[in-house]
N, C-alpha and C positions, 0 to 999 in steps of 0.2 A: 473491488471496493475497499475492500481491507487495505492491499497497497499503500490506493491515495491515503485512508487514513495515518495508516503508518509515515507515509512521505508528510503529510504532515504536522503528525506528532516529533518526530524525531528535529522536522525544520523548526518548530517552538523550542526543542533544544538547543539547536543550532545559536539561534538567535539567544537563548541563552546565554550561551555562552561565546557571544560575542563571535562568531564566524560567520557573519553576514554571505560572503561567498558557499562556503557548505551549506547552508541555508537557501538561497537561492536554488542553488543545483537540485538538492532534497525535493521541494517545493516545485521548480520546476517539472524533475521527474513527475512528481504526482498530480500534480495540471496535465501532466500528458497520455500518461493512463487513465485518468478519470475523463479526458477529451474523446480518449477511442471508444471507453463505456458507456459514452452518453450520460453519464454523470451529472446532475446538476446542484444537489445536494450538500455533498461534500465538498464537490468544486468550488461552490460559492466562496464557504470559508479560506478556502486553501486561497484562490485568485486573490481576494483581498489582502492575505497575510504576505502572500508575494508579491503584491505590489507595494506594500509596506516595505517589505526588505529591497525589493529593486529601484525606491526611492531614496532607502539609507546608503545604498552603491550609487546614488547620483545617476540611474536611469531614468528620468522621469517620463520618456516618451514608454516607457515601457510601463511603468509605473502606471500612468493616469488611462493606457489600455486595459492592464488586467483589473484598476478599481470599475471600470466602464463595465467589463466582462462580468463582474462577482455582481453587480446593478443589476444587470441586465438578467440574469439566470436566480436573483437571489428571489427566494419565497416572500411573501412582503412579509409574514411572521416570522421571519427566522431573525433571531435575536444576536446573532453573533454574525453571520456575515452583515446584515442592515446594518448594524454599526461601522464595522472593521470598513468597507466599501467608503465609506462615508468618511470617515477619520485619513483613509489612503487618500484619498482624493484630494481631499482638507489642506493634507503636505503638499501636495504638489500646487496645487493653485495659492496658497501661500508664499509658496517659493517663489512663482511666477507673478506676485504682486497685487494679488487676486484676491487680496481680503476680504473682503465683504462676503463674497460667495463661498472663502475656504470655511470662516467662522459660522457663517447660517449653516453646513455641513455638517461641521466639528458638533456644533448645540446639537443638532437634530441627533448628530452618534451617541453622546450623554442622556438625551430623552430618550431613546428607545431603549437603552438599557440600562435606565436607573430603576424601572422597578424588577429586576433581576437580580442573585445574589451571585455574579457569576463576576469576582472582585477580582480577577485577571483581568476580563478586559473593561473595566468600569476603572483599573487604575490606568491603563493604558490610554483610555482615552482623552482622561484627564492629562497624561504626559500631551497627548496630541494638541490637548484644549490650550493646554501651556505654552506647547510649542508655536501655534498660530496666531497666541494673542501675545507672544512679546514681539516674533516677527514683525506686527504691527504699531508694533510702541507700545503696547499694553500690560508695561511691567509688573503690578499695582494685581490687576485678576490671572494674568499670568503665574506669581508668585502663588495666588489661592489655590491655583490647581497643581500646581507642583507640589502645594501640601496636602492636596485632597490625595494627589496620587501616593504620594511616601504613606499615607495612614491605611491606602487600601492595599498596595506593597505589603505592607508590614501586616495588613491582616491577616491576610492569606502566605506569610510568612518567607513569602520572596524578597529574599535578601538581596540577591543580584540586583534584581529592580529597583530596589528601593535605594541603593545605593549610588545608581546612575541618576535617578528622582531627584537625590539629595545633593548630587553636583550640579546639577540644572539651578535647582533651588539657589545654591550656593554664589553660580553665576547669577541668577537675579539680582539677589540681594544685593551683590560688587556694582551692578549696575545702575539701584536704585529706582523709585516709585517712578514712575509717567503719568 
């Protein structure tokens, strides 16, 4: 168990620091250990967070399996995969045109964990919220969550994030209200 945890801690570095590829791989590995352990737990999280990153690698058959996989296995109370699951999926049926169901998604991942003080993935999801609602034309609430995410970034003192946040932002704003 330790492993998977470590596969994916080090894969939130990964993704840190921008190496979507070693991230994967990480993430990978420890989906695959945590598979032979019967694992359901830890796996939740990790499935969803790797399907996040094998969405940013433009896998989305891959992608919209492991969000199915972290649904399927996640505890209905567990606060971090019920989201992450939700937000991974979001992307993908967004991309595929699919608004209405990525956005009813995307919301429910913001309601389950807004009463949580766990401001990593409460900005994250906010980026996700962003990302689905300008895909849609919805430049105008898009922008709000790109600022909701830069201030929960900056709480918890993630500069990286906050920084990638603030060019999302930046493109909004070039493109104007809808």
């Amino acid at each position: 168990l330790l492993k998977g945890i470590h596969s994916l801690d080090v894969g939130i570095a990964e993704i840190l620091a921008g190496d979507l590829d070693a991230a994967a791989a990480r993430l990978r590995r420890g989906h695959e250990l945590l598979v032979e352990m019967g694992d359901v737990g830890v796996r939740s999280t990790l499935d969803a967070l790797l399907a996040d990153v094998e969405f940013r690698l433009g896998r989305l058959d891959d992608a919209a399996w492991l969000a199915e996989q972290s649904r399927l296995i996640s505890a209905v109370d567990d606060l971090d995969a019920q989201p992450r699951w939700r937000a991974s999926l979001a992307r993908v049926l967004a991309s595929r045109g699919e608004q209405a169901d990525a956005e009813r998604l995307v919301r429910e991942a913001v309601v389950l964990a807004e009463p949580t003080d766990f401001l990593p993935l409460k900005a994250e999801l906010q980026d996700v919220l962003g990302e689905v609602l300008a895909l849609g034309g919805n430049t105008a609430e898009a922008t709000a969550a790109a600022e909701r995410a830069i201030s929960l970034h900056e709480q918890k003192g993630n500069v990286v994030s906050a920084k990638r946040s603030r060019a999302v932002l930046h493109e909004l704003r070039a493109t104007g209200p809808s």
